[in-house]
N, C-alpha and C positions, 0 to 999 in steps of 0.2 A: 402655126396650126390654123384651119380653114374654122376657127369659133366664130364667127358673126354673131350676134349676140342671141341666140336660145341656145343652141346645140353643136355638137360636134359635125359635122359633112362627114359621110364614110363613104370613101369612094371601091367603085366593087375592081380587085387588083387581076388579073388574068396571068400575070406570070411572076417568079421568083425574083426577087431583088436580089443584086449582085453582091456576094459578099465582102468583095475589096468598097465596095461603095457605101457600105454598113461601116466596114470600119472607119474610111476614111471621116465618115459624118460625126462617128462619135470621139475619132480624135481632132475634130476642129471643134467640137461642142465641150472638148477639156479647157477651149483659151475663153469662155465666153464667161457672164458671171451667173450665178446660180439660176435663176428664172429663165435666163434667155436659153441658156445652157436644158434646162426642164424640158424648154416650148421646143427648140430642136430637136429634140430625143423624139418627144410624143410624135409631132409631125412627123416624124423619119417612122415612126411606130405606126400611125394609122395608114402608112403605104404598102407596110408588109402583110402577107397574111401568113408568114411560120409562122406556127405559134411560141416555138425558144423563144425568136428573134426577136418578135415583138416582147415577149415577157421581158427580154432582157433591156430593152430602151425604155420598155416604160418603167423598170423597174430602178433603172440609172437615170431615169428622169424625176421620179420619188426621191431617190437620194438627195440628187442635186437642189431641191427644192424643201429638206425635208428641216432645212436650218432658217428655212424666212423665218423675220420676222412680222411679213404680211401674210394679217390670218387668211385675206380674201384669196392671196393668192394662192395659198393653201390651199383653200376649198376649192378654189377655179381647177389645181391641176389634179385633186383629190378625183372631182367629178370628171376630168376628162380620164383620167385611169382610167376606173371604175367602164365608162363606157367602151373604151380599146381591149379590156381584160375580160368581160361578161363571158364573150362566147371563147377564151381562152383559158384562165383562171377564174372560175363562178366563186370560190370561194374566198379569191382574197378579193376580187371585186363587191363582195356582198360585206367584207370587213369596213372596206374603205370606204363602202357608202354608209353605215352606222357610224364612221370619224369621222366625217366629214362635217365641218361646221355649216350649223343654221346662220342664217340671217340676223348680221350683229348691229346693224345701222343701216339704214333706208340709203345709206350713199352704196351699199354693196349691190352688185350686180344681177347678184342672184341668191337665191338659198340654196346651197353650194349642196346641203344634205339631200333638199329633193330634188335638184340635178340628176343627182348620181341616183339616187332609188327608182327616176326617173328612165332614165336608161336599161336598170334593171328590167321594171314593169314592160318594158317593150315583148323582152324573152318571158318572164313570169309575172303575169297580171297578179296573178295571185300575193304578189309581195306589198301591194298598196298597203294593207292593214297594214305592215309591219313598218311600212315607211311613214308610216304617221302616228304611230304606236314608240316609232324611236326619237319623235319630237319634228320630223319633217313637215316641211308647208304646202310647197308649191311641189305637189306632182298633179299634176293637170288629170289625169285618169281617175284622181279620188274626188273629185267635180261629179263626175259621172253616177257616184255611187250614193246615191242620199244615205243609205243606212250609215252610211259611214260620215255621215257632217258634224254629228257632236266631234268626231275625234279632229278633222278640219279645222273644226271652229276653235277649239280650242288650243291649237296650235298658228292663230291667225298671228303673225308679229307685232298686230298692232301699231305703237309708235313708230316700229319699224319698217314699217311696211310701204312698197312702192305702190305703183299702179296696178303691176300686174299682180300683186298680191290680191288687191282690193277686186281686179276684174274677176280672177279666179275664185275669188268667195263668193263674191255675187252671181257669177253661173252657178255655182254650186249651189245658193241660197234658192234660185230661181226651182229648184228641183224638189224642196219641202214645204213642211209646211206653213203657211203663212208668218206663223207666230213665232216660228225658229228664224222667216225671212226678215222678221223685223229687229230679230234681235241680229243679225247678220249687218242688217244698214247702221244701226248705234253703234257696231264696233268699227265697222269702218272710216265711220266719220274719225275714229282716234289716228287713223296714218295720217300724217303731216308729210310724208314723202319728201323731199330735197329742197332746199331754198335754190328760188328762182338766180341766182348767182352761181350756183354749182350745176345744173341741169337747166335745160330747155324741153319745153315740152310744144311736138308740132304736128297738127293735122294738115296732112297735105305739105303746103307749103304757106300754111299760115301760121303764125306764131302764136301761142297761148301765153297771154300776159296773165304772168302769177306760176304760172311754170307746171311743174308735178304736181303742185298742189289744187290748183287750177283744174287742171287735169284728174286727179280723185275726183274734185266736190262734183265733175261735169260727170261723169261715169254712175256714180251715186244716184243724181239726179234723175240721168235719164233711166237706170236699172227702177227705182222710184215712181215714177213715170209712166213707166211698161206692167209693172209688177205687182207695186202697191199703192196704186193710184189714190186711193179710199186715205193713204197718209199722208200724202203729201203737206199735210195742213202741218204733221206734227214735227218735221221739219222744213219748213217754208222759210222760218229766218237763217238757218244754216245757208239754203241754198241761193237766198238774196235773188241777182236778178237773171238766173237761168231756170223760172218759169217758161219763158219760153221758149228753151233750148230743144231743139228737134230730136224724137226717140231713137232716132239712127242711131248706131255706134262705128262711127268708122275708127279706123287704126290708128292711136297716136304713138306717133315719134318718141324716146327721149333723146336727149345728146347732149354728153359732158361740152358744158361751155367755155371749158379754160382751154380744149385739148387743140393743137393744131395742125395742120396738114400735112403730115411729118412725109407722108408717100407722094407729094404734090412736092415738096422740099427738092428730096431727095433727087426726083427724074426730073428736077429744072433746068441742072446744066447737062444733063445726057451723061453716058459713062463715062467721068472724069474719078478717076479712084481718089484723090485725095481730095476732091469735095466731097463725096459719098463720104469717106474718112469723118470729117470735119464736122459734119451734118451729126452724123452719130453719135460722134466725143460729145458733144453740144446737148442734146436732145434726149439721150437714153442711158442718163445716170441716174436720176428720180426713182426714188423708192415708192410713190405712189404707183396704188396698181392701175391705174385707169390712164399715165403715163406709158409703163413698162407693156400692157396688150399693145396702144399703137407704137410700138417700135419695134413689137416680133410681126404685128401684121402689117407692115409698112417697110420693113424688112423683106417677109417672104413676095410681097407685091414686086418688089424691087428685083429682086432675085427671078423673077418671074419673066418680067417685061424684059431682063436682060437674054436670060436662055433663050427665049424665043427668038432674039433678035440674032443667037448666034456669038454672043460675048463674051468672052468669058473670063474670070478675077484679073487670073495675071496679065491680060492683056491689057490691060489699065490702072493699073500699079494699085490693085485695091489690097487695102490691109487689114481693115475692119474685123474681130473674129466673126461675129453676127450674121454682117454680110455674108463671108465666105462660107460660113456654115451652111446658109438658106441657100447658097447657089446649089450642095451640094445637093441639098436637098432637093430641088430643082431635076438637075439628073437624076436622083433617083425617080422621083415623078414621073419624067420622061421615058426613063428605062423597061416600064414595064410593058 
């Protein structure tokens, strides 16, 4: 599935998918194991626009996922339902994002529940109350709304919280009144974010030594800085020695540090099926989930570079289900 890391890509479809090619997807997505099995379906899902058809991949993509025992990846595939189903099924899409889990550890990717209420609010703004009223954090549109920060605020994760937790409170704080912004900066200082050994934190192409966490105190600092200058004083030893750190905020990076180039692997010796094979066996047995993303999206990469080129499985003795699966998917892509 095209996740890069905020959101879903929905690509706009122009013509019907082929229904021999639906099925073929979903019985190569029977040899695969439950997550990659999930990421196929959906992908083959956000190609269609019937709405059966898609109900039903996403619906066999819930199934197949519906036995992890990774809560993330739960939430990961709960919110991409949720966003595939909105303008199909409002209503189980409106369930799924009320199950869908918050933010259990600052190593998760996302707050899976305001993902998905996320998506919703695109069709119905009006749902933000309810998305933060059901314990949701990060929906970026409730930023916007001051009247609504006590409910924000109080749904902050706290210890659990990444950067972009802590960004999205602080625009939000940015928007009342001082004395709500100040209790906004005290809480934030509580995310500890990821130890600089599991995540990397990069401006540009410089490296932040101290990682995520590095990265909160500098964010804090400069929102501090811009906002509430007159405090600075009352945390000045928190912030040590980025006084002089410039009010700009450009974009930081994160990136798992352990994870590796699994799509750079893959296309090194060119279409050889049984190193594609091998690469795979090797690579995408890990039950972590920040493992299992890059193996579907280094997968569907693979599968990509080869349709284009004209190759196709059997003609290179590939056997892999994953692979085969993402080729098909490939053609359907191509088909419409």
């Amino acid at each position: 599935m095209k996740l890069r890391w905020a959101a879903l890509v929905f690509c706009s479809i122009a013509s019907a998918a082929p229904p021999e090619l639906i099925l073929q997807i979903e019985q190569a997505a029977l040899l695969e194991t439950p997550l990659m099995r999930a990421d196929t379906l959906f992908s083959a899902a956000e190609l269609v626009t019937d709405k059966e058809t898609r109900l039903r991949l996403v619906q066999r993509g819930l199934s197949a996922m519906s036995g992890a025992r990774n809560e993330e990846a739960r939430g990961f595939y709960m919110a991409a339902a949720t966003a595939l189903l909105t303008d199909v099924d409002p209503e189980q899409a409106l369930r799924l994002a009320r199950e869908a889990p918050v933010r259990q550890a600052a190593a998760w990717r996302a707050d899976y529940r305001g993902r998905a209420f996320t998506f919703l609010a695109e069709r119905r703004p009006e749902i933000v109350e309810e998305a933060l009223r059901a314990g949701a954090f990060h929906v970026p549109a409730a930023a916007d709304r001051p009247e609504l920060f006590p409910l924000l605020f109080a749904n902050f994760p706290k210890g659990r919280a990444r950067l972009d937790d802590v960004e999205l409170l602080l625009r939000a704080a940015e928007r009342v009144a001082p004395s709500l912004a100040v209790e906004a900066v005290t809480v934030a200082f509580e995310a500890r974010g990821t130890p600089e050994d599991f995540e990397t934190a990069w401006i540009g192409d410089v490296e932040l030594e101290g990682g995520m966490r590095r990265a909160i105190l500098i964010r804090i600092s400069q929102h501090v800085r811009a906002f509430l200058p007159d405090q600075w004083s009352r945390w000045a030893d928190q912030f040590g020695d980025l006084s002089e750190m410039p009010s700009e905020r450009p974009k930081i990076e994160i990136t798992r540090t352990e994870l590796g180039d699994l799509e750079a692997r893959l296309l090194a010796k060119g279409p050889v099926g049984e190193y594609l094979d091998a690469v795979m066996r090797r690579s995408c047995v890990a039950t972590d989930f920040g493992q299992h993303r890059e193996c579907a999206t280094a997968a569907a990469r693979v599968a990509e570079v080869y349709r284009l080129q004209g190759i196709r499985p059997d003609e290179i003795g590939l056997r892999n289900a994953s692979l085969q699966a993402r080729w098909l998917v490939e053609q359907l892509r191509n088909s419409r």
